[in-house]
C-alpha positions in Angstrom: 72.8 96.0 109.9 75.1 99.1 110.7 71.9 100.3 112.6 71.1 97.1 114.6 74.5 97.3 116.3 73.8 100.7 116.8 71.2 100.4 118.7 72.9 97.2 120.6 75.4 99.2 121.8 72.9 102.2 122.8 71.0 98.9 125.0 74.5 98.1 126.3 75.3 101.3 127.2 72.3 102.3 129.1 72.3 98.6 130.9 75.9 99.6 132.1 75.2 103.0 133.0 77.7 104.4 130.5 77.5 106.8 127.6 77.3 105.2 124.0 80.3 106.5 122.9 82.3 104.6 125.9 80.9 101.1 124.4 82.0 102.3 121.0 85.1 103.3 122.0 85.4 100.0 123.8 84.5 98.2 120.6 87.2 100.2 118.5 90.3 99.1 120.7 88.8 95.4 121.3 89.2 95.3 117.5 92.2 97.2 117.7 93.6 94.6 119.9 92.5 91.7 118.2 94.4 93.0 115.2 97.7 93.8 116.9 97.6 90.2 118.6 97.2 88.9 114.7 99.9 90.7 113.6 102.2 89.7 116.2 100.7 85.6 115.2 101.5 86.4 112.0 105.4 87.8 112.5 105.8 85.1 114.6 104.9 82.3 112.2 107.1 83.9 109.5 109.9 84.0 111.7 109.5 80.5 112.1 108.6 79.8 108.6 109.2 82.6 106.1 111.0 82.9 102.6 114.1 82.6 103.9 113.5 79.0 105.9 113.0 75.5 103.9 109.6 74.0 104.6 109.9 69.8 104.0 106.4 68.6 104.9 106.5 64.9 106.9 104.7 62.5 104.0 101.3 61.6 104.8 100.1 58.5 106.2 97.1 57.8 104.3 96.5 54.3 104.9 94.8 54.7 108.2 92.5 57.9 107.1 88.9 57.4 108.8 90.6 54.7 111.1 91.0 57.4 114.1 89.4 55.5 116.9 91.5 51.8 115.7 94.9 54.0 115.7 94.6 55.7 119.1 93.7 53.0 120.7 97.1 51.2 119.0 98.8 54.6 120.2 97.6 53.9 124.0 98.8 50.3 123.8 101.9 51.2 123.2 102.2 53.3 125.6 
């Protein structure tokens, strides 16, 4: 597989006009973002609900489970 996308990203590069190692390069920090912006998800959500804060789940409604269509439509009356 590691040599398919090899060769993907020498097609890339000569359909961009750029060297290979630019799209490499260019792959490395697209990951490298993409893992900074899931890191910054993740502090965020433990902020908001790490160890230290109480979690209390609303109960569950499941009376009206595969009824989704017959309670929006109740929803928009009401509205």
């Amino acid at each position: 597989m590691r040599a398919s996308q090899g060769q993907l990203q020498k097609e890339v590069a000569a359909e961009v006009g750029v060297s290979p190692s630019v799209v490499s390069e260019s792959l490395k920090a697209a990951s490298a973002e993409a893992i900074a912006n899931g890191i910054a998800a993740l502090e965020a959500t433990l902020t908001q609900f790490g160890p230290d804060k109480e979690i209390s789940p609303e109960p569950v409604d499941k009376s009206n489970i595969g009824m989704k269509n017959k309670h929006s439509s109740k929803d928009s009356e009401s509205g």
